[in-house]
N, C-alpha and C positions, 0 to 999 in steps of 0.2 A: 367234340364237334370239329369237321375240319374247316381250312381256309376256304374261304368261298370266292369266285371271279366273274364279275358282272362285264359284259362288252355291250356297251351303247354306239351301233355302227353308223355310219355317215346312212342317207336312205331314210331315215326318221328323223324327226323333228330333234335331233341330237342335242344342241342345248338347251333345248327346252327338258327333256329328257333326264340330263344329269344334272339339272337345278333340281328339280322335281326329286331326284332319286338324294342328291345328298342334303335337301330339305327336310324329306321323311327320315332318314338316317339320324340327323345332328334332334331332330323329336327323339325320335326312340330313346334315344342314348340320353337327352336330358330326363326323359321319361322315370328310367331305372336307374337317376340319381347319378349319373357321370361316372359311370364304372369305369378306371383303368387300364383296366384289361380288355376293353375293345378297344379296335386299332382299325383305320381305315388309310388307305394308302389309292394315289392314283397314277396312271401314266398318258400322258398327253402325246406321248412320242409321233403317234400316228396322225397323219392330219385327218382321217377317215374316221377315226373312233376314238374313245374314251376307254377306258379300262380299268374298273375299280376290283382294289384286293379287300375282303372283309377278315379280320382275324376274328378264331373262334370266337371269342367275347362280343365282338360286334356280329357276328353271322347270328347270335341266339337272341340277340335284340331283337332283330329284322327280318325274322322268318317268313311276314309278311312280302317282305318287300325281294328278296329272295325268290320269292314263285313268280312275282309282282313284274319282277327284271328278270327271268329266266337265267338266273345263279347255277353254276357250276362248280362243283367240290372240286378241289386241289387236292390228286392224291397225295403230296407231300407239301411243307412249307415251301413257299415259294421265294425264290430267291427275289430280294426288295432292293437289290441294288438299279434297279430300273425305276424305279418306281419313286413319287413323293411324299408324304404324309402328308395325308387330308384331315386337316384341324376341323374339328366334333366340337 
């Protein structure tokens, strides 16, 4: 499964949004017992949006939420040097 990229853009109720999105997230993931090999990472950089990366392990938790947020596969790993790690 590849990396997946969720963009919660200004326009919507955006904090509400990505409570909501990494609420259902940090479920899932206790759900299937805190598997390590999901990884969630975010980047705030933009004052306009939010931008969440799912690594494979966390993308197969959340396939729900995935359709939920209209998620986009990363044809390759994505470079995380932008990015912070969103504690699950």
């Amino acid at each position: 499964m590849p990396w997946y990229c969720i963009i919660i853009d200004d326009g919507e109720p955006r904090e509400a949004r990505a409570v909501a999105f990494v609420t259902s997230l940090r479920r899932a993931w206790r759900s299937a017992g805190q598997p390590a090999e999901a990884a969630a990472f975010i980047n705030r950089g933009s004052a306009s949006r939010f931008t969440f990366l799912l690594s494979p392990g966390a993308a197969t938790l959340a396939d729900g939420l995935l359709r939920r947020y209209g998620a986009s596969a990363c044809p390759q790993a994505p470079n995380l040097s932008r990015y912070a790690p969103l504690p699950l």
